[in-house]
Phi, psi and omega in degrees: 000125172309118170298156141269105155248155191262159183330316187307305175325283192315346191243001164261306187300326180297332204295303211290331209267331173291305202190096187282335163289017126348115155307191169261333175333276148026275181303306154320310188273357168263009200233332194091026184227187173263169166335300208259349147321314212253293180300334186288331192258348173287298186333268163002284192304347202246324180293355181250025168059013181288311179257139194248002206166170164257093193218151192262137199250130213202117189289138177316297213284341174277358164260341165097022176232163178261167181253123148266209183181105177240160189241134165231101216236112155355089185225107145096034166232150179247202180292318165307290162323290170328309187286323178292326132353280192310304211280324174310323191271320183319301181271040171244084165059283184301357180229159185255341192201101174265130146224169164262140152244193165236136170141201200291351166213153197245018146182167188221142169205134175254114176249152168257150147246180181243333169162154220276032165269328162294341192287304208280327174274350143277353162274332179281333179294334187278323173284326177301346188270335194187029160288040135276329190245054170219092176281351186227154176203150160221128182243152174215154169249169183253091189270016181190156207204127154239136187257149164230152204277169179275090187294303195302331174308014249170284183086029190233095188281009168237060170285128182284153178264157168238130167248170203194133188169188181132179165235135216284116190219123146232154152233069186230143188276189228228339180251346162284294164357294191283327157324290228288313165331310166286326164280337174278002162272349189198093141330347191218026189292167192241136185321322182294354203235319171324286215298332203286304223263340166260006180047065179229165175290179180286333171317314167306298201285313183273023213249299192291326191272339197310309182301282187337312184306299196302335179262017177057051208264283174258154203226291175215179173247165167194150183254175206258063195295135155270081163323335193285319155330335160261341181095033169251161180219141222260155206193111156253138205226103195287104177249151174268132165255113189317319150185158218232051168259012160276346185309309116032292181269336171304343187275308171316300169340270171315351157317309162262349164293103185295330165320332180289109179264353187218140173212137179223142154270143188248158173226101183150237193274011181229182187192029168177119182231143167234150130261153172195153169274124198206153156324291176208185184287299169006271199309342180274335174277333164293259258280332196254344167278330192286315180321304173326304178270003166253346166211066174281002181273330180293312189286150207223309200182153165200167170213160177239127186258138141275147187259108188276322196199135174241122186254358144166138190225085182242155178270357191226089158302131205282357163276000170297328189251310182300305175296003183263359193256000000 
């Protein structure tokens, strides 16, 4: 059943979509209600699964890995199996972000490396394990990435965008690591519950994230919405480009589309990924006709993945702390 949200509601969620490290205090006073106004209805918003999680949006390349991206299309499987797939990635180290989908491929997964020989030893362990029930696989890496806010909940196109790219460089330490590892599981984790597990005061843990931040480390805080919840439907979209000295301005385009929640440059059988969020196919097919008509020179080919479920998304893989131990 679809959710309603009434203004307030719409206007706490823009507040967690700005900054989920907000108190609620915080939050109260830009929204117009009280604290316990403001915690009663986040709860509320977290018991309908509407906000799912917490999670810290973490430029990659400030962590020392390159991003893969890999597409996988079914063959000779059922359900069970699929879920056993699913359950396998959630729990490995290396990867941050699963999904399932429908269109020409039935899951997305995204892993970090340090480079693709680290990269290539969790694919080959993944393939010996169940490359029989894979008719297609494709890996591309993203060596640039804009996360953009859900502008359309809103109806506020100058929510900042994080951009996130580089040469893959780190100097964090073994308690920035763990800093950085817990917000990106909770975003809205509370310095005191941080500070046990790094053995620092909370002054210390908040003196390391101010810095982290300031070293574009963290990019945002942000929850985890389920749009679908709302009657939106999630869209990843494969574009081919004929050439690609226009990105620049295709990134600007989209940029402005409230709806485009991603825009990554691809390095492989593709060259250009948006996600976006939309209604229906209607409004997906306007967004993808007016692109058309403004770089009809550019586009080469696309295909549209719908995205059904997303089973589990953090930005800081944990194997990142398992080679520092």
């Amino acid at each position: 059943m679809e959710i309603i949200l009434d203004a307030k509601n719409k206007k706490i969620l823009e507040q967690l979509e700005i900054d989920a490290r907000q108190s609620n205090a915080q939050i109260a006073k830009k929204v117009g209600l009280s604290k316990d106004a403001v915690s009663y209805r986040i709860r509320n918003l977290e018991n309908v699964r509407l906000i799912r999680g917490y999670y810290s949006v973490l430029n990659i390349a400030k962590l020392g890995l390159i991003q893969f991206k890999v597409f996988i299309t079914f063959q000779n499987t059922d359900s069970k199996k699929e879920e056993e797939i699913i359950e396998y990635l959630i729990n490995d180290k290396n990867v941050g972000w699963v999904t399932s989908c429908d269109g020409y491929y039935n899951l997305m997964i995204v892993t970090w490396a340090k480079n693709s020989i680290t990269f290539d030893k969790f694919f080959i362990k993944f393939l010996n394990k169940y490359s029989k029930y894979f008719k297609e696989r494709e890996v591309i890496i993203i060596p640039e990435e804009y996360a953009l806010r859900k502008s359309y909940l809103f109806g506020n196109l100058d929510l900042p965008i994080s951009y996130y790219g580089g040469e893959p460089k780190s100097n964090l330490d073994e308690k920035d690591l763990i800093i950085t590892r817990e917000l990106a599981k909770n975003s809205r984790e509370q310095l005191f519950n941080i500070s046990k597990k790094v053995n620092l005061s909370s002054e210390g843990v908040a003196h390391r994230i101010k810095k982290l931040k300031k070293e574009d480390v963290f990019l945002a805080f942000r929850p985890q919405i389920d749009s679908s919840l709302l009657g939106y439907s999630f869209y990843n979209i494969l574009f081919r480009l004929k050439k690609t000295n226009n990105l620049e301005k295709i990134y600007e385009y989209f940029k402005k589309d409230k709806n485009v929640i991603y825009i990554s440059k691809y390095l492989g059988d593709y060259d250009l990924g948006i996600d976006i969020e939309v209604r229906d196919q209607k409004q997906l097919r306007k967004v993808l006709t007016d692109f058309k008509d403004n770089f009809k020179e550019d586009i080469q080919s696309y295909i549209s993945i719908l995205i059904h479920e997303e089973h589990k998304l953090s930005y800081f893989p944990d194997v990142l702390l398992a080679e520092n131990q």
